[in-house]
Backbone bond lengths (Angstrom), bond angles and torsions (degrees), N, CA, C in turn:
res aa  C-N    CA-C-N  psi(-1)  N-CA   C-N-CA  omega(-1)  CA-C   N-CA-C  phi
1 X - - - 1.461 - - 1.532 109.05 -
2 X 1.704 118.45 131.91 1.055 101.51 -163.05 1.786 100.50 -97.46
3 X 1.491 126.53 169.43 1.442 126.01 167.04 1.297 107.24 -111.00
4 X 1.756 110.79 111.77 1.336 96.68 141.33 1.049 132.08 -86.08
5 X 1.268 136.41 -174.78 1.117 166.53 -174.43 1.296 133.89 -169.66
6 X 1.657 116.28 130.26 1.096 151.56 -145.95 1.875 100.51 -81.82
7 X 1.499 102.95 135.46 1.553 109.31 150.27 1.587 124.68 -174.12
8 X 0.750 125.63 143.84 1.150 140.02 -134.83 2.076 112.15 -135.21
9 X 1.404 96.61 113.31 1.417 78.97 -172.51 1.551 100.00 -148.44
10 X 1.460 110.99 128.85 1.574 118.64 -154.57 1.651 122.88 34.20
11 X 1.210 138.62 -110.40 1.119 120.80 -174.63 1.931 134.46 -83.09
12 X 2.190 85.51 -13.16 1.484 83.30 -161.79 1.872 85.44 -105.07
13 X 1.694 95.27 173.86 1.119 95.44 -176.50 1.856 91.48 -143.77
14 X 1.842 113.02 137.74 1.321 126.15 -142.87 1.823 88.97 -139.85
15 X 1.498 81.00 135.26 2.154 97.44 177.40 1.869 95.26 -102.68
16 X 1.068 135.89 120.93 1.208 119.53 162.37 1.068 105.27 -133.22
17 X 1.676 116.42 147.14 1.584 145.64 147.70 1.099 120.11 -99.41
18 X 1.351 105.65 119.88 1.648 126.00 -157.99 1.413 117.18 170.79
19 X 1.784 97.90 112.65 1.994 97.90 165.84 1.946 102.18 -57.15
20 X 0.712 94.25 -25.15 1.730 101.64 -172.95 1.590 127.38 -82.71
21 X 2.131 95.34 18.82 1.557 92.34 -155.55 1.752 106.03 -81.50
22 X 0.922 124.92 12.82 1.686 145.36 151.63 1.231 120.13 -50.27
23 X 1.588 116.26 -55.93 1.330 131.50 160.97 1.220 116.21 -53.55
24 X 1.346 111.59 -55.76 1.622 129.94 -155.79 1.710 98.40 -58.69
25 X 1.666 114.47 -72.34 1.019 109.61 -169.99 1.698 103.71 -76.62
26 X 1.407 152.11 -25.46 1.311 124.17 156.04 1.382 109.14 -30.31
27 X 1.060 124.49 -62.67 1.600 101.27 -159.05 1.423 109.77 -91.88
28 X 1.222 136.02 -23.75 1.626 114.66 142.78 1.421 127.10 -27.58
29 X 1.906 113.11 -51.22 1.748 89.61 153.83 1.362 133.11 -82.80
30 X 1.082 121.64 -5.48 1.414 127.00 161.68 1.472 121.40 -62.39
31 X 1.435 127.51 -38.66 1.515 149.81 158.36 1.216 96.10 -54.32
32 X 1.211 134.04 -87.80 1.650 134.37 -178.84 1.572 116.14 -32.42
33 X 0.924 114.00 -73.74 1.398 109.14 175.65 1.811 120.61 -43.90
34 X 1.794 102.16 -37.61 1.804 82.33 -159.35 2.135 80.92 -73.92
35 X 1.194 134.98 -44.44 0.953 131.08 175.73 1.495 146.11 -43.52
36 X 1.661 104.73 -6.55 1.431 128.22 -155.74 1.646 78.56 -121.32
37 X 1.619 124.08 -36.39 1.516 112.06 -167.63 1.550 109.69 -86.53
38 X 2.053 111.39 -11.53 1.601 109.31 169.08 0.769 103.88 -79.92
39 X 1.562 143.18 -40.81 1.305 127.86 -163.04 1.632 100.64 -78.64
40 X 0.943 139.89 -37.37 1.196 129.09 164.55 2.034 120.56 -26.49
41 X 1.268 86.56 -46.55 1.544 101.93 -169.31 1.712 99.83 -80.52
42 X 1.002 135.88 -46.16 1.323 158.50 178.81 1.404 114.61 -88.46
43 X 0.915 136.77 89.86 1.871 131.36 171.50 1.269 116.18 -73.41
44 X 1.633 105.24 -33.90 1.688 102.59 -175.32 1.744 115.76 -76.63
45 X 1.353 127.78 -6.33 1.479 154.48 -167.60 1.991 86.47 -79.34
46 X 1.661 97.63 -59.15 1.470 100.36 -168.73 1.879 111.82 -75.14
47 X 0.944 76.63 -32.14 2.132 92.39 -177.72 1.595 118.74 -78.08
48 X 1.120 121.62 -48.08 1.282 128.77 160.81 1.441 144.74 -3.92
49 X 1.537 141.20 80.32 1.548 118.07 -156.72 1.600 82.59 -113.39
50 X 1.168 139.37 58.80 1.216 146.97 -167.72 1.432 101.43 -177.80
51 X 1.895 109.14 130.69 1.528 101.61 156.73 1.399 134.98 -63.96
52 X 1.190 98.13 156.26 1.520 110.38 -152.62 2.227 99.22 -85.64
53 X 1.348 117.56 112.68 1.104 120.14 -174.18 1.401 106.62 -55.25
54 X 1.027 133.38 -32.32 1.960 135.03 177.63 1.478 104.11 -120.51
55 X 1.270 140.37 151.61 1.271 123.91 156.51 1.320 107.05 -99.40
56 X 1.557 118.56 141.22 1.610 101.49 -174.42 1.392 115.81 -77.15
57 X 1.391 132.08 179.56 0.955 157.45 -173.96 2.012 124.91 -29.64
58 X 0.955 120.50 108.88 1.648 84.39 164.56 1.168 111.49 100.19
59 X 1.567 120.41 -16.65 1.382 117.74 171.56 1.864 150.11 -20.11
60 X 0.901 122.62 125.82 1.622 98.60 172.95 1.023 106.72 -76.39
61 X 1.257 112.86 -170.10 1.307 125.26 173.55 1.427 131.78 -76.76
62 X 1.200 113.30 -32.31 1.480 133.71 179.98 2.081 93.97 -70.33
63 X 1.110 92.08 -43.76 1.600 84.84 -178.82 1.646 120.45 -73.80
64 X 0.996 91.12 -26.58 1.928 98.58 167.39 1.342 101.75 -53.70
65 X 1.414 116.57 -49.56 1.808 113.01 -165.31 0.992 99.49 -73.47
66 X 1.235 130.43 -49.51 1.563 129.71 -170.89 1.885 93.85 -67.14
67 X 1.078 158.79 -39.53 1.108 130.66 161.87 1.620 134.20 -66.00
68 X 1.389 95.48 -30.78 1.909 106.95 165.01 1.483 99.24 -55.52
69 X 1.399 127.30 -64.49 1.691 114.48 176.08 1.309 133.63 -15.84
70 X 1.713 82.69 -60.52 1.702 106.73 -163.33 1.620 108.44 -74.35
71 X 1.230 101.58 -17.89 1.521 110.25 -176.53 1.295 117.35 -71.43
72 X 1.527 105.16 -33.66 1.583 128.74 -150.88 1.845 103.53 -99.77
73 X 1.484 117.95 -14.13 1.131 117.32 -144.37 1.455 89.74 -119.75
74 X 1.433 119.70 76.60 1.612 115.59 -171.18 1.671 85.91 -151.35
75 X 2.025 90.42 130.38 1.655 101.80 -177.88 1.744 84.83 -133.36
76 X 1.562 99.63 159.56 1.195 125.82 145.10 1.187 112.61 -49.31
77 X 1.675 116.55 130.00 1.756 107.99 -175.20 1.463 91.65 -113.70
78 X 1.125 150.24 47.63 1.372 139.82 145.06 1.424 110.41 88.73
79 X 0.976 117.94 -28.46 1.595 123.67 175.45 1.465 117.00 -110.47
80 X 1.164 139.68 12.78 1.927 130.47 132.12 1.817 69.57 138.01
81 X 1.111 140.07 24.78 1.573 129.45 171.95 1.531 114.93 -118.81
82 X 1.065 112.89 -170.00 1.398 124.51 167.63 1.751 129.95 -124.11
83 X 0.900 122.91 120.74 1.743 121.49 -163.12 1.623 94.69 -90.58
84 X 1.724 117.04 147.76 1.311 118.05 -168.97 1.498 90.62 -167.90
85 X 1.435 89.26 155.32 1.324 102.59 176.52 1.848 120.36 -142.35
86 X 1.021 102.23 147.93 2.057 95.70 -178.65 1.122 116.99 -86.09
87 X 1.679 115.65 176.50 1.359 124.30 -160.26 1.593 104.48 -62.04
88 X 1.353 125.33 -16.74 1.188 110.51 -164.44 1.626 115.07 -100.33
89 X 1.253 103.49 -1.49 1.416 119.48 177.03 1.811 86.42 -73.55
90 X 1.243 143.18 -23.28 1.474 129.36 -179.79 1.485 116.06 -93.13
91 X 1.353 136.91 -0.07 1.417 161.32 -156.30 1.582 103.46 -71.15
92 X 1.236 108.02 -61.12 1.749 95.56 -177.94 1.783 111.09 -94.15
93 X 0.813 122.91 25.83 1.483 136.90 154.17 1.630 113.20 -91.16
94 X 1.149 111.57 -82.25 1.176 115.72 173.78 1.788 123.78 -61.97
95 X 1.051 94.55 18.33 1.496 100.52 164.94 1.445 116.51 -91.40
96 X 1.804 103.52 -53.25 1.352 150.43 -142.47 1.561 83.91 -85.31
97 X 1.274 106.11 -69.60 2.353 104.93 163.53 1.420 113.17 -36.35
98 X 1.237 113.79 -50.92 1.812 112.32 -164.53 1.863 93.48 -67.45
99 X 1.243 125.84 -57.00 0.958 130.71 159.40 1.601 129.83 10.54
100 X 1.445 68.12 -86.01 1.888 98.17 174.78 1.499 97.31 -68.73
101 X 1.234 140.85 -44.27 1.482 123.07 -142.01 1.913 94.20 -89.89
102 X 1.437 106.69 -19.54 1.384 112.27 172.45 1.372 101.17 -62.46
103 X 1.173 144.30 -43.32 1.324 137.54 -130.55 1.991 94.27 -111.07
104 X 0.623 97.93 -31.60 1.442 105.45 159.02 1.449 123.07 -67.22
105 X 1.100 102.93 -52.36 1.559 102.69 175.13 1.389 113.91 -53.69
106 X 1.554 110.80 -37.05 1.701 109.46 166.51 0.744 122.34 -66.82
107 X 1.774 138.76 -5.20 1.370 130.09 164.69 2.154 88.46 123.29
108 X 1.092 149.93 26.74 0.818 145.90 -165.05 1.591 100.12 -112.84
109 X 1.620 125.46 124.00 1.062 121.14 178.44 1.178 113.11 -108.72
110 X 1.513 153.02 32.88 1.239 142.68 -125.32 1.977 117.51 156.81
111 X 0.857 80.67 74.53 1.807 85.96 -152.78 1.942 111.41 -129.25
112 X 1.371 105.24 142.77 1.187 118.65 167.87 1.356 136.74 -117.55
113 X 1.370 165.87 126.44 1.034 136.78 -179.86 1.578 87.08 -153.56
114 X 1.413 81.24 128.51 2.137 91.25 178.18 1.661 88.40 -131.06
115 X 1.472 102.23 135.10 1.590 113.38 -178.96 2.160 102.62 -124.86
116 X 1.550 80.79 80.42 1.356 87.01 170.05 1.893 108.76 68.55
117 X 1.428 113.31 41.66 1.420 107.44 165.12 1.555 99.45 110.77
118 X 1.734 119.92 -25.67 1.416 120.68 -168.51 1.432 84.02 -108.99
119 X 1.623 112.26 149.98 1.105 129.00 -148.81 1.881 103.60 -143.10
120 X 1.060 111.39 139.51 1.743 119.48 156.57 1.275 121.96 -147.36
121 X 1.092 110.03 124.68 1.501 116.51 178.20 1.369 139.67 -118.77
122 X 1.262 144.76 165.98 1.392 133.24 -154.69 1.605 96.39 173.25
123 X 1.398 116.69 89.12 1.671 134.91 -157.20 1.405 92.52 -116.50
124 X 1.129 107.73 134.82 1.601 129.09 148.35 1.697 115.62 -97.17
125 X 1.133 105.06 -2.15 1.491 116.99 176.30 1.412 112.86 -135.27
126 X 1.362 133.46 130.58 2.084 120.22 142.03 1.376 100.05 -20.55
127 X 1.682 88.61 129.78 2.208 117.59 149.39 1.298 91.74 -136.74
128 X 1.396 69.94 171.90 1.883 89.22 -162.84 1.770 78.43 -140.30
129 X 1.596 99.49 132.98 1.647 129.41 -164.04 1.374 77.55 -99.37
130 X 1.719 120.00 142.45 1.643 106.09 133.11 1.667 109.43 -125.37
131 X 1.279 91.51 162.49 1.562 108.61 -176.89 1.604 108.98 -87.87
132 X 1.126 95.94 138.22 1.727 87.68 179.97 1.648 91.55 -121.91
133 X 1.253 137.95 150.68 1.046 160.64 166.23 1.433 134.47 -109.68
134 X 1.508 131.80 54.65 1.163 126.61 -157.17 1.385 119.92 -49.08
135 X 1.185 139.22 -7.01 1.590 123.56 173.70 1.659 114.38 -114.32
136 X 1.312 95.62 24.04 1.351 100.98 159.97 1.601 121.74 -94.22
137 X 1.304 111.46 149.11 1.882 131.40 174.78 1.872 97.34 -55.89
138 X 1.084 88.33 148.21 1.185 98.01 -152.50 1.930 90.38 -84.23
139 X 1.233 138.30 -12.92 1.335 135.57 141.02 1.164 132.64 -93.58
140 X 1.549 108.24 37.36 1.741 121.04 -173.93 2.140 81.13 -91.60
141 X 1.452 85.04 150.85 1.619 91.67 -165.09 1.928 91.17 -81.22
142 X 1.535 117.63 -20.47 1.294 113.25 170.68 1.645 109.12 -51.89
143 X 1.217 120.42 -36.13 1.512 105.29 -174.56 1.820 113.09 -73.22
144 X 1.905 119.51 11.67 1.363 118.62 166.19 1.053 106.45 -125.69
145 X 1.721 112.30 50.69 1.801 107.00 177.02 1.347 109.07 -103.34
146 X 1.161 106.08 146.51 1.924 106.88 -178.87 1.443 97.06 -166.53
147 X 1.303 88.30 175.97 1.581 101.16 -163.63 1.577 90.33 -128.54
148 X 1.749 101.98 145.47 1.545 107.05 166.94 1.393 107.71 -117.65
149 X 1.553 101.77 128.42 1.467 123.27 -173.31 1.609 113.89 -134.84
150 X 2.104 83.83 128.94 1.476 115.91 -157.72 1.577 116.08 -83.12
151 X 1.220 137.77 134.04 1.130 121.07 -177.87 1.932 126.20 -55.00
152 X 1.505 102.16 -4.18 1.814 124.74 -178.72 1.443 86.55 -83.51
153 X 1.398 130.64 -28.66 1.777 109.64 -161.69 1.615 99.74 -86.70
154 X 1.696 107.26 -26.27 1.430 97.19 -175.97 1.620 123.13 -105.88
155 X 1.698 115.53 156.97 1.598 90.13 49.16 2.029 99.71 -104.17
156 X 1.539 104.91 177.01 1.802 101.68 178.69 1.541 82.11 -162.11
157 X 1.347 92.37 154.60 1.546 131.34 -172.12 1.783 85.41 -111.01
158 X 1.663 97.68 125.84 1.949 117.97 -174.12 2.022 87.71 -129.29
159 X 1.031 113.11 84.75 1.639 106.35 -179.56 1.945 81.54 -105.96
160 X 1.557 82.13 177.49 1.269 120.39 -165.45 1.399 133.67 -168.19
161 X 1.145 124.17 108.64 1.901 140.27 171.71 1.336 121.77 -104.83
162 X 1.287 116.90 139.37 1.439 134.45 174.17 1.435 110.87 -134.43
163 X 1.319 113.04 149.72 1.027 113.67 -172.64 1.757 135.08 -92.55
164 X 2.374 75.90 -4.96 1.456 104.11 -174.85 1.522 91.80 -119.56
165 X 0.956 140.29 46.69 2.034 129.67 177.84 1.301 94.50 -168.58
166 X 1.221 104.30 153.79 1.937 118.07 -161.50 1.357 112.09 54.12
167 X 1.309 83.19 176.47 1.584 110.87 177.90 1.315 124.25 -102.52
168 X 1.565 123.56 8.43 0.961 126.57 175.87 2.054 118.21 -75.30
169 X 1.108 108.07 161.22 1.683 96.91 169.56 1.257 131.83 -85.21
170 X 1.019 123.88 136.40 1.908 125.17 -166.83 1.634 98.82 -156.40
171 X 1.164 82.11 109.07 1.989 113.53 149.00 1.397 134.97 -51.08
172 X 1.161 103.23 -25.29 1.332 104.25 167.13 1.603 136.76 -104.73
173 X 1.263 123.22 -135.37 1.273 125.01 -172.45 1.245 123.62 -175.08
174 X 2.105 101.50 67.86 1.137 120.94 -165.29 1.296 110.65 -119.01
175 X 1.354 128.88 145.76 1.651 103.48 166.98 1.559 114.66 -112.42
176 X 1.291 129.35 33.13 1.192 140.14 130.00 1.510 118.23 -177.49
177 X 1.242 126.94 153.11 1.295 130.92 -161.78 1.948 113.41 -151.66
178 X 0.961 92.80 91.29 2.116 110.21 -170.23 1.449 118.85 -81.94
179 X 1.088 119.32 100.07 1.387 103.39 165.90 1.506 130.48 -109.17
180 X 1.159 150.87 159.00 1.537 157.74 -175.16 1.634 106.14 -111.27
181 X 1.746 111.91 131.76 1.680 90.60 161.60 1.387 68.76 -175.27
182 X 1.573 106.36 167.27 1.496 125.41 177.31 1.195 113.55 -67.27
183 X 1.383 109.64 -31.46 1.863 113.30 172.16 1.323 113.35 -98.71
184 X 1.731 119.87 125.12 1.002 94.13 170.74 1.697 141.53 -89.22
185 X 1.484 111.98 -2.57 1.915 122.57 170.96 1.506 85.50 -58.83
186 X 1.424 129.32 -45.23 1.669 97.04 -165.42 1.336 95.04 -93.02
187 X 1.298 155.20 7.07 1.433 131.93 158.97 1.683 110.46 -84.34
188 X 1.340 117.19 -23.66 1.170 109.62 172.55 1.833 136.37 -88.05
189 X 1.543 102.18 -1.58 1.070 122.43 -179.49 1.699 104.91 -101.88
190 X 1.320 109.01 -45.61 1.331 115.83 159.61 1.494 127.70 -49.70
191 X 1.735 129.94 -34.40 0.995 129.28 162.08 1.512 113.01 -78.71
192 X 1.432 138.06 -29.59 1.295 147.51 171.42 1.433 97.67 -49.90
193 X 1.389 114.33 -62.67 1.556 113.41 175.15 1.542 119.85 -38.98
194 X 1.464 101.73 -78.34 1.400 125.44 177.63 1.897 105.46 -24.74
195 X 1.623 116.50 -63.67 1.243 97.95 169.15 1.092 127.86 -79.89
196 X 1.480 140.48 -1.56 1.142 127.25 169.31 1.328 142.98 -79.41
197 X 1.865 86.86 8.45 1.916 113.73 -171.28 1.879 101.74 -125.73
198 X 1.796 113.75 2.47 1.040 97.22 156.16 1.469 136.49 -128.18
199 X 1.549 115.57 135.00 1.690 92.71 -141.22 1.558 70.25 -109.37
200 X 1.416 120.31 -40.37 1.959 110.00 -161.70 1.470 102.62 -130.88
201 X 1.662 105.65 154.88 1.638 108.84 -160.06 1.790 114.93 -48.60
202 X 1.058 125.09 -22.88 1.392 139.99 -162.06 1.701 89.73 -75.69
203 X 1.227 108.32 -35.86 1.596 95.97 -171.80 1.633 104.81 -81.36
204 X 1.138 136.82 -24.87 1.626 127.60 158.66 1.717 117.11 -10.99
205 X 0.963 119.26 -78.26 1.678 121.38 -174.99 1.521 111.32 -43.19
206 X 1.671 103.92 -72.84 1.396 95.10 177.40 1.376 137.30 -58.66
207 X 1.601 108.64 -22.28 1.522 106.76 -175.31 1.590 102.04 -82.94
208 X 0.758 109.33 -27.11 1.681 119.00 178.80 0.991 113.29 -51.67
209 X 1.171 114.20 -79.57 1.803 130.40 177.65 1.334 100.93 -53.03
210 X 1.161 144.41 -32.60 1.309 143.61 -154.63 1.528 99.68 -78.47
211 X 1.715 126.16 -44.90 1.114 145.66 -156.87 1.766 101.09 -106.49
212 X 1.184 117.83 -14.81 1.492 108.28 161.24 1.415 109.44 -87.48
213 X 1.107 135.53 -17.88 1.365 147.42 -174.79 1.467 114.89 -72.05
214 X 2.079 105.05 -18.73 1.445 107.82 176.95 1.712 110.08 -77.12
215 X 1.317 109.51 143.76 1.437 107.55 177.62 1.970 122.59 -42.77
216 X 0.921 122.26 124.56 1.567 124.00 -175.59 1.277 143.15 78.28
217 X 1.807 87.48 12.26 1.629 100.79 163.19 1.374 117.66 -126.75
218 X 1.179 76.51 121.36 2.019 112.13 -173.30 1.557 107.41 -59.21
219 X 1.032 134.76 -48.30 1.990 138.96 153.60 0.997 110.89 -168.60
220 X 1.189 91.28 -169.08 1.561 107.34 -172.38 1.814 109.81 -174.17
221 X 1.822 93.84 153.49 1.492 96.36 -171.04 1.742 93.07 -120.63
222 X 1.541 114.21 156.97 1.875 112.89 160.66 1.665 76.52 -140.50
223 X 1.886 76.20 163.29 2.050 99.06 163.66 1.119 91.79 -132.35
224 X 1.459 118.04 152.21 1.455 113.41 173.33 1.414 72.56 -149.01
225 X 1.711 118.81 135.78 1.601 140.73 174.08 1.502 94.10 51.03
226 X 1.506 122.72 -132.93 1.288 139.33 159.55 1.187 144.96 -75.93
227 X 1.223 110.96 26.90 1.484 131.59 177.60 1.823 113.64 -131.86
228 X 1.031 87.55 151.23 1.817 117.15 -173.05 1.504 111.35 -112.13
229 X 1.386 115.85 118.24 1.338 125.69 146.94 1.108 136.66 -87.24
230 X 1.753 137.32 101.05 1.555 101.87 165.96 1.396 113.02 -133.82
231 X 1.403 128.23 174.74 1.219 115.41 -132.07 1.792 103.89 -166.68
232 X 0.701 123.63 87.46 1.643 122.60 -174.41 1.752 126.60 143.10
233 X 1.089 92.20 -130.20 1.462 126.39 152.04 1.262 133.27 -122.46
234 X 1.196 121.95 71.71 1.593 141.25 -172.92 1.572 114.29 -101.14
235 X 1.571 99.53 129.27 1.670 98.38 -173.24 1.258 92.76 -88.53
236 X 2.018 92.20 167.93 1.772 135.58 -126.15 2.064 80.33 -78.51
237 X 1.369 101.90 112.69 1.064 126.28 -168.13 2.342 88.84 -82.16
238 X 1.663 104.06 127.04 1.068 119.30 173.87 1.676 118.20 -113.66
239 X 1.129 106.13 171.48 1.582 119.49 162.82 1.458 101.10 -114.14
240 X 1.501 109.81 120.29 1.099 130.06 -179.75 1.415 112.20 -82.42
241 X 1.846 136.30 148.57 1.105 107.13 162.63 1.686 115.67 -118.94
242 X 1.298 117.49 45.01 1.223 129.44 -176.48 1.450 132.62 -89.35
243 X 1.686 93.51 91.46 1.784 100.49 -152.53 1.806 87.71 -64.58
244 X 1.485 140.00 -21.02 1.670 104.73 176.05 1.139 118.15 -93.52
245 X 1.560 130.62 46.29 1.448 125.20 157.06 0.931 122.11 -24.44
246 X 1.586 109.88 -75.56 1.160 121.42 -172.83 1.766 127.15 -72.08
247 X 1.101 96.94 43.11 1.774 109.60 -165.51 1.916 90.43 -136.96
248 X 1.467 116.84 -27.90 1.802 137.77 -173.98 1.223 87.23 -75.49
249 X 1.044 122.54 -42.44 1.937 99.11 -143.56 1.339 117.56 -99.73
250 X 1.474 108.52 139.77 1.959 130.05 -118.23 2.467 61.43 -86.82
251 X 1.400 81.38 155.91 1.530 112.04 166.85 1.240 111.79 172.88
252 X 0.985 106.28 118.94 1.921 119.81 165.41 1.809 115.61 -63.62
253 X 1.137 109.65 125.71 1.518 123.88 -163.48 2.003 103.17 -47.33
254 X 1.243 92.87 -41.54 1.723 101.93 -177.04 1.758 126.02 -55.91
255 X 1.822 85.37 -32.58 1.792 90.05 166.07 1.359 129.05 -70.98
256 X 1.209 123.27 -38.53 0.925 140.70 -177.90 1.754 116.72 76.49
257 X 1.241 97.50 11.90 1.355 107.25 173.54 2.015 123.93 -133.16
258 X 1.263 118.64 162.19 1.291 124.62 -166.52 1.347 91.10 -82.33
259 X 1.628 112.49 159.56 1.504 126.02 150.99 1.261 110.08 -106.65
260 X 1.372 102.01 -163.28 1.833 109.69 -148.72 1.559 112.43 -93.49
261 X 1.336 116.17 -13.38 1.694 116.78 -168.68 1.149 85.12 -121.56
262 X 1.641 80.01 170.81 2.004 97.81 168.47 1.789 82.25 -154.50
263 X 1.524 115.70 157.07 1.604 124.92 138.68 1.330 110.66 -56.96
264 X 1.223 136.07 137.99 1.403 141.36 167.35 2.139 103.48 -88.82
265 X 1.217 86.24 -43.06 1.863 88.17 -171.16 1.831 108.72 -122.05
């Protein structure tokens, strides 16, 4: 059974499993800070819901990915335009990766780190993800969906947006939207997208397919009301039976709202 454990540092708040969780969260504040001191220097880096045509100067590294995302994560929106999103729509993914890739480097084979719904993983064992869905009935069989994930799939980035959970901003009108990819800034910018282009069930197919079609994402699932999308290569989707889900799933006290994953085991 694995333990996470909770931490929390300025706005976001992070579940991790990890002998290495020493590592893990050092460089989560180490990530935060060199990233909190560009955007300082740069406003349009932090402001941005559009990729950024130059990146300025001086960058870290974590901010490179978060602009490779944002760059990468552009669909046809169905109506003669294009849907896009900015570097910061990739921020708690690519945190949640650096994370993990620290914790490894210490010798850690077996690791979790979900930053508020965005997820990276790197198993020496099966977990089983669950999805939580806040506007679902509380015996809608969507509130026991999860995914079982093999230590062969990882490591993979499992992010996640709603348009009703967190505190992040969303345009659309989804009540959850999943994506999978080896990176996680582009799975988490890619699902940021994904819900922010679906407002009603009819839009599922196209936005879906549209956003697996971007280079390096492996699938992806949304629900919008009572319907299910999925779309790719998505792992072997389970029924979980873990009546404290909803007690797992990572949220920072300030939102006042749940995010989209939980660990099941």
């Amino acid at each position: 059974m694995r333990e996470l454990k909770t931490f929390e540092y300025n706005d976001a708040c992070y579940r991790i499993s990890a002998s290495g969780y020493g590592a893990a969260t050092a460089e989560i504040v180490r990530q935060r800070r060199l990233l909190e001191e560009y955007c300082r220097q740069y406003e349009s880096f932090r402001r941005s819901l559009e990729p950024l045509d130059v990146l300025p100067p001086g960058e870290p590294e974590i901010a490179s990915r978060m602009h490779r995302a944002s760059v990468a994560c552009e669909i046809e929106n169905g109506v003669g335009g294009h849907a896009r999103v900015g570097p910061m729509a990739a921020v708690a993914g690519a945190m949640a990766q650096a994370a993990v890739e620290a914790a490894a480097e210490a010798g850690d084979e077996d690791m979790i780190v979900d930053n508020g719904g965005d997820m990276y993983l790197l198993l020496s064992v099966p977990a089983v993800i669950g999805a939580w869905v806040e506007g679902c009935a509380v015996g809608s069989s969507l509130r026991r969906l999860g995914f079982r994930i093999t230590p062969e799939e990882t490591p993979l980035a499992v992010c996640s947006s709603s348009s009703f959970m967190g505190h992040s901003l969303s345009l659309g009108d989804c009540d959850l939207a999943t994506v999978f990819a080896k990176d996680a800034a582009l799975a988490d910018a890619a699902a940021t997208l994904a819900c922010n282009e679906i407002r009603m069930e009819e839009d599922l197919p196209g936005v879906l397919e549209a956003v697996v079609a971007i280079p390096g994402i492996k699938g992806a699932m949304a629900v919008k009301g009572d319907r299910i999308g999925l779309v790719g290569s998505v792992p072997k989707m389970v029924v979980h039976e873990d009546a404290r889900l909803a007690e797992k799933v990572t949220k920072h006290e300030a939102s006042g709202f749940e995010a989209g994953l939980a660990d099941c085991k």
